[in-house]
N, C-alpha and C positions, 0 to 999 in steps of 0.2 A: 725612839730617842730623838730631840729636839736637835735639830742641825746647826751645828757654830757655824757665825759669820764673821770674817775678819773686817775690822774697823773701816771704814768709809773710805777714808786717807790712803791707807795701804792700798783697796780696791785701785784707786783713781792711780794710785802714782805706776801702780803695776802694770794697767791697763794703757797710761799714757806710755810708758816704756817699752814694751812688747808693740804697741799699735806703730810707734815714730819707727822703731824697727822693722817691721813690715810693710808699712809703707813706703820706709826707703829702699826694701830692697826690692818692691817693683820697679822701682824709678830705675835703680842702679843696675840688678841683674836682668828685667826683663821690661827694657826700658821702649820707649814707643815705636822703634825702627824692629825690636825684635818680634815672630809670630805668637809668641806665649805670653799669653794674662793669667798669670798664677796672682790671685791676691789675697796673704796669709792674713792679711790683718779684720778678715773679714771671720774667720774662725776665733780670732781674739774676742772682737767686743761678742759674739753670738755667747764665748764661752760664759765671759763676765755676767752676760744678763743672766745665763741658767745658774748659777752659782751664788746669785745674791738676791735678796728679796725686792721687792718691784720698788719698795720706797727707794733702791742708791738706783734704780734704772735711769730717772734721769740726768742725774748727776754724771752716770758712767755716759750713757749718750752726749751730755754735754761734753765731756772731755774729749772722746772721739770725733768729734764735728769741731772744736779747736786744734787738734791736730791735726787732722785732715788739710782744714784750710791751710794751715801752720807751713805743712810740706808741699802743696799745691803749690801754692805761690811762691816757696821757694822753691819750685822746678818753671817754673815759667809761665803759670796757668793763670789766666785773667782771675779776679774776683769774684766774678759772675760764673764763670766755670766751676771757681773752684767750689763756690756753696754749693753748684749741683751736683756735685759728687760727695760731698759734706754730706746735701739729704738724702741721698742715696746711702751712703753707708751705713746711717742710724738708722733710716725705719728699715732696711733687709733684714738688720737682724732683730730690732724689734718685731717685725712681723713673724719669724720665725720664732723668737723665744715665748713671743705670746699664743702664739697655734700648740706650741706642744707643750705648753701651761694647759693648755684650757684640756687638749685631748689626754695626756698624764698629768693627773694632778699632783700623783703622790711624786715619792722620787723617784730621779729618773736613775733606771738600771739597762743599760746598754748589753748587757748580754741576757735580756728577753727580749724574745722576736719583737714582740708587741710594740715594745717600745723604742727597739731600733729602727724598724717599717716608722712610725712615728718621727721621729727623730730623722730621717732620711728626707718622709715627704716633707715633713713641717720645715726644716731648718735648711736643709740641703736642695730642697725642689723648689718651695712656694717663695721662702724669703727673700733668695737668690734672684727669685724671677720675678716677687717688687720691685729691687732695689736695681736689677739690670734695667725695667722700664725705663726709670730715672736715669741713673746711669749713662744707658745706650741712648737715650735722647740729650742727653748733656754733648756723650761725644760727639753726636752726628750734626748736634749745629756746630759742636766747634772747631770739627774738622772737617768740615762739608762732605760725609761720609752718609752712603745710602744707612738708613735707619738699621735695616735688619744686620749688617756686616759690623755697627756698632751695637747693637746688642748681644749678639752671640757671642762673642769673646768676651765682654762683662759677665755675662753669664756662668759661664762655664770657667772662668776666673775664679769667680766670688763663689761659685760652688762646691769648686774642689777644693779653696781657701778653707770653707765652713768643715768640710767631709773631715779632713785632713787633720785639720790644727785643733778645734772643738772636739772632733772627735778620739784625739790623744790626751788634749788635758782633760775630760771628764773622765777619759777611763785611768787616767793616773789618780784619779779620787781616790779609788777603790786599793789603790798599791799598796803591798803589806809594807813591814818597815825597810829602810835601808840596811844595809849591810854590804859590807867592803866584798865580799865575791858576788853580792848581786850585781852591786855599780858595774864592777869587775867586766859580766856577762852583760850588762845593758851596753858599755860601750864597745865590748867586740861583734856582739850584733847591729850596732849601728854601723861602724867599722868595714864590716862584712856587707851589708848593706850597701854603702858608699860603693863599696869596691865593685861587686857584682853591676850595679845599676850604672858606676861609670863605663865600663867594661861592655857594658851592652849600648850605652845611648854615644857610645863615641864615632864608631864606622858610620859612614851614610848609606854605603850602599852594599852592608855584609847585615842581615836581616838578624840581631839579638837582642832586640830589646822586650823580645820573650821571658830574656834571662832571669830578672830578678822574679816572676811568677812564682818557681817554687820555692824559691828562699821563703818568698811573703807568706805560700801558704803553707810552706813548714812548720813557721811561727806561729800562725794561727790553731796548727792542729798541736805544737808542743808547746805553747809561751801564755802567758794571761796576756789579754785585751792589749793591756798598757804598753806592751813590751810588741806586740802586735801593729798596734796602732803606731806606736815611734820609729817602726820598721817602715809603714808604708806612707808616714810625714816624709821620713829620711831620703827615699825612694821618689816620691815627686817632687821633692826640692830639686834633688841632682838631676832627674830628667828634666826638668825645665830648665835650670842653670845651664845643663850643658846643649840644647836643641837652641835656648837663647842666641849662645854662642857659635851658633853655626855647625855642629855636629848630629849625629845619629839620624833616622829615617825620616822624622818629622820636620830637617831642615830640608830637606833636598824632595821632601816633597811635592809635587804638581798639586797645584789648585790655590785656591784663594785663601784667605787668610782666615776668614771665620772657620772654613771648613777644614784647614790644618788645627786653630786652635779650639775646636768642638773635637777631635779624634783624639788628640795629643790628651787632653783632661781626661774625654772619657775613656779613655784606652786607661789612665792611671787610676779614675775610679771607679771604674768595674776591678780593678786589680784591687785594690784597699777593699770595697764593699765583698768582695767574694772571700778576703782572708779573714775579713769580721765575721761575715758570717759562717764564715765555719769555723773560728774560734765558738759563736755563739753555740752552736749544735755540737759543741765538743763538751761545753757547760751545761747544756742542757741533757744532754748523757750523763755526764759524772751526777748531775743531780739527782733525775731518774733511778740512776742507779744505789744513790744511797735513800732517796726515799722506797725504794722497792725492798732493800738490807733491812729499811726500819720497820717496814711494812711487815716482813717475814719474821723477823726478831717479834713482833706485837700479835704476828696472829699463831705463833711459838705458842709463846705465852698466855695466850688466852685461850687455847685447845689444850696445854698443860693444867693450867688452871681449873679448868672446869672437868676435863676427866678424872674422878674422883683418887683421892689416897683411900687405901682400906682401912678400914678398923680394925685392928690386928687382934682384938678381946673377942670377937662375935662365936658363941658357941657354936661348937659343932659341924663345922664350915670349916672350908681353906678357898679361898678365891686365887685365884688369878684372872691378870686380863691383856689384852692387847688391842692397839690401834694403828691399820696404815692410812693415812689419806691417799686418792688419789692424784689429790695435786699436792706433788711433791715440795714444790717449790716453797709454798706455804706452811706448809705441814698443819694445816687446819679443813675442816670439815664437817657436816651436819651429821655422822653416826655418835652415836654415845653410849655406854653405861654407866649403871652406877650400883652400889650397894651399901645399904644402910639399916640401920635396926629400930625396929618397931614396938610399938604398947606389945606387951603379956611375953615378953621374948623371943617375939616372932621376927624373921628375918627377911629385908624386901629386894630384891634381883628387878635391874629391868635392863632392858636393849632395846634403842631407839633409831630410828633413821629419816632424817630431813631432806626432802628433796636439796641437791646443792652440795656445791664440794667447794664453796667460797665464804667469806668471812660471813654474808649474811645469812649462810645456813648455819655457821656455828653463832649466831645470835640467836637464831630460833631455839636451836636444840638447847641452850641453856638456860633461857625461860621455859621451853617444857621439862626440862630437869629441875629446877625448884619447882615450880606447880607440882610436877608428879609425885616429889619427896612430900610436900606439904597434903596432899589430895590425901596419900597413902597411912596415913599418920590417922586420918578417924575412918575411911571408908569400911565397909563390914569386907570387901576381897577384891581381888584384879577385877572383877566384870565393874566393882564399883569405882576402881581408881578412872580406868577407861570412861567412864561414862560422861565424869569429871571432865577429863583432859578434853571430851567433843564438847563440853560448853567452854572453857579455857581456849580451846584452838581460835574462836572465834576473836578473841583481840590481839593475838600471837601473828606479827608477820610472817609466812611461812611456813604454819605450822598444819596446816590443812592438807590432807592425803596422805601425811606423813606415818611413818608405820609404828608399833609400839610392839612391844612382849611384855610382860610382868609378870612376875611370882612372888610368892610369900611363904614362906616357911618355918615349920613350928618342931623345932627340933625332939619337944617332950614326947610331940605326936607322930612325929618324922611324916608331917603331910603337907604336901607341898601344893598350893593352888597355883594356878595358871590361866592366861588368857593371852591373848595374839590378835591386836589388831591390825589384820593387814600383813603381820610380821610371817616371816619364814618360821617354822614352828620349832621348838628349842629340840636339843638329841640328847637321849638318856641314856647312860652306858651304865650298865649291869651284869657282871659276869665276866665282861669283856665285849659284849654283844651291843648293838647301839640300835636304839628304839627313836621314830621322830614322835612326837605328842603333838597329834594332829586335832583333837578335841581341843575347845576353847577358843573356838577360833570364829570373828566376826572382819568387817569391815575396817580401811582404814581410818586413821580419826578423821570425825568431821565430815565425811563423805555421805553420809546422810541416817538423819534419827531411826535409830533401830537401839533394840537394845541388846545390851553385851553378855555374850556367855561366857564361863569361865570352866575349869574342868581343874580334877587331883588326883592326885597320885600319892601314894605310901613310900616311899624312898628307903630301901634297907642301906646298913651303911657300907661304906665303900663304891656305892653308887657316883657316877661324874653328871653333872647335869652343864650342857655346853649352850651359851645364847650365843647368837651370832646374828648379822646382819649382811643383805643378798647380797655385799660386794665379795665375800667369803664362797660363793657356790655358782658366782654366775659367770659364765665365761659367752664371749662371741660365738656366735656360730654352734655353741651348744646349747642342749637343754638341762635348765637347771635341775632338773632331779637326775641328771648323770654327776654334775658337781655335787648333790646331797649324797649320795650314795660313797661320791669318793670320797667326802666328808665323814659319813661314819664308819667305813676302812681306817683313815689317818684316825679317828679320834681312839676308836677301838685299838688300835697298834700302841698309841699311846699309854692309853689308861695301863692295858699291859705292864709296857716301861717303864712306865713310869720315874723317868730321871730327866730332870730339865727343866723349863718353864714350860708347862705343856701350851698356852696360849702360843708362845713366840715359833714353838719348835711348829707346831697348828699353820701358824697363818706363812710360816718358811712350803712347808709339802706343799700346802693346798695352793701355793702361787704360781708352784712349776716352775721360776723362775721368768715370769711372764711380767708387762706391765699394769698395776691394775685401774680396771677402768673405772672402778667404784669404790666410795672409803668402803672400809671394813673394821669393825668393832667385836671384841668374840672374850666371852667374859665366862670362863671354866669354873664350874664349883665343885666339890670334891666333900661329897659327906661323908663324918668320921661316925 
């Protein structure tokens, strides 16, 4: 969506307003006999240029270099001084807003890392450290002051100015609407604020100007940006206001001036940068986490999806089925079946399994689920569908090694064919008794050109034919034909019982109440 700009006029008159404001209240609260160079008006023009497209840049430059001069010279400052602080104020932050132009092009969003690191070095490090060159050489001839004593205090002035004030009104872009109990809660946390940070910068020689730390980074871990950001503006206002005036640690300090006002800044913005950023990694969580809800919702749905509905007409038959994933969390995974009906009213079974328990195996398994539905519709039997599926694997991401079962059944003939590539062999229960059908059994697909066997059987009815895949019989530490075995005890107990969904009641026993380490897919048929 195309970004409104407000008109020219309004830009200029806003910028002259807020800028004559801030620079008088250097003059006035942190005036040249005081240790603090807080200078807010250097966050203003930085905000102006990121806010408005490059054509009003120099119009808004212009207007801040008539102001500047405007109030220089009415505090006392030669002409020639005062341009140089004039050029100093326009290109710091032109140099800043055009570095993190060039490095973010799109727009800029402050609660990505990305483009906070950006927005730090570019605006708050580099620009600052143009416009102090200037600056700190303006001062030091006009105060016959060594070079480096007058640039470190511009510096670190005009830095925490940029950090401070830019960095509150860009994040108030993003504010949702007003409402009378947000006001409400934005001015008792400023409020609060005030109160704590005077409370701490007022003693000189009782050590709390610790204090306002966790209000700031309370805020940061319960408040948006905005509300954040106006906490740790509010916070180095009053600490400088009041160290100006001769209170709290940093007046009563030993040492020189640069080096009181280099600790005093940075002590306040490492306090600001550390409640940002972990505002940011508070937003970067609630994201995470609802992109991870969406993720899980989508791969729901798409392991829902693709594991088939039955066809409730299919003679002769009663299916059931069931599937757990092993990763839960998704509830998706590379096992499948599926059952569908074929030319002459013959009936097709199969059980699959994909290497992968992540979205990209359930992309596999359901291209070799249409291919296989499709193979199986003119093949002459299983060995011919399999044959199929090893020239298919080959443009199928994933689908190579992966195992297969398939049957076909004709219920006139009650004869069912079979083949197993690679797969656990299917368990036939008859009587009560459970047989595995270990004929028909070749390679997994793809694994290398051989050709495929298939094998049949005559099914009397009331016979159960169970497919299943090894996340069903394989446990750690055991060998899987102690899991087959315990599998045809459970399935025989069953057939029995016969009362329940015997898939669900199936994959409950056979789990032991354990975690599994493998999906599992188990698709019970029941001929009548």
């Amino acid at each position: 969506m195309r970004q409104q700009h407000r008109p020219l006029w309004q830009v200029v008159v806003v910028v002259a307003a807020a800028y004559t404001a801030g620079a008088l209240l250097a003059f006035l609260a942190f005036g040249a006999t005081s240790i603090v160079v807080l200078f807010l008006p250097a966050g203003v023009t930085l905000s102006a240029l990121l806010l408005t497209p490059g054509r009003q840049w120099p119009w808004i430059l212009a207007t801040v270099a008539v102001i500047e001069l405007a109030v220089d010279t009415s505090q006392g400052i030669t002409l020639g001084y005062a341009c140089g602080f004039a050029l100093a104020n326009t290109v710091e932050p032109l140099v800043g807003a055009s570095l993190l132009r060039r490095y973010v092009p799109s727009e800029l969003n402050l609660l990505q890392r990305r483009h906070l690191f950006a927005f730090l070095g570019c605006c708050v490090v580099a620009g600052p450290l143009a416009g102090a060159l200037i600056g700190g050489t303006t001062i030091a001839q006009s105060q016959h002051r060594e070079w480096a004593e007058a640039f470190l205090p511009f510096w670190a002035g005009d830095a925490t100015g940029a950090l401070t004030v830019a960095g509150t009104v860009l994040a108030w872009r993003h504010r949702p609407p007003w409402s009378r109990a947000s006001v409400a809660r934005w001015g008792l946390i400023l409020l609060l604020t005030v109160t704590v940070t005077a409370v701490s910068f007022w003693p000189q020689h009782l050590p709390l100007f610790y204090m306002p730390l966790p209000l700031l980074y309370w805020l940061g871990f319960q408040e948006r940006l905005a509300v954040t950001m106006s906490a740790g503006l509010t916070m180095t206002v009053t600490a400088n206001v009041l160290t100006s005036a001769g209170h709290g640690p940093w007046a009563a300090l030993d040492g020189s001036l640069p080096f009181k006002t280099a600790t005093l800044q940075l002590f306040l913005a490492v306090a600001v940068v550390g409640a940002w950023l972990l505002t940011v990694g508070i937003a970067e969580r609630d994201n995470a986490r609802a992109l991870y809800e969406s993720e899980v919702s989508a791969a729901r749905q798409l392991q829902h999806a693709l594991l088939p509905a039955f066809v409730t007409e299919l003679p002769a038959v009663r299916v059931s089925a069931g599937y757990r994933p092993a990763d839960l969390t998704h509830d998706v995974g590379g096992d499948w079946y599926d059952v569908f009906p074929l030319p002459s009213g013959r009936i097709g079974f199969a059980v699959g399994d994909v290497v992968g328990h992540d979205l990209a195996a359930a992309a596999a398994m359901a291209r070799l689920q249409a291919i296989l539905r499709v193979l199986a519709q003119t093949a002459p039997g299983p060995a011919g569908v399999l044959t199929g599926l090893d020239r298919a694997s080959t443009v199928v991401d994933g689908a190579r090694t992966c195992t297969v079962g398939y049957a076909d059944y004709h219920p006139a003939t009650r004869l069912l064919r079979y083949a197993c590539a690679g797969h656990p062999p299917p368990l036939l229960i008859t009587g009560g008794r459970g047989e595995f059908l270990w004929e028909g059994r070749s390679l997994p697909v793809a694994v290398e050109a051989a050709s495929r066997r298939e094998a049949e059987v005559v099914v009397p009815p009331g016979a159960h034919l169970i497919w299943y895949t090894d996340g069903l019989v394989e446990r750690r530490n055991e060998s899987m034909y102690v899991g087959m075995e315990r599998l045809a005890a459970a399935a025989g107990d069953l057939a029995r019982e016969g009362t329940g969904d015997p898939c669900e009641v199936l994959l409950d026993r056979m789990s032991q109440s354990r975690p599994a380490s493998d999906d599992t897919a188990v698709l019970w048929i029941t001929f009548d």
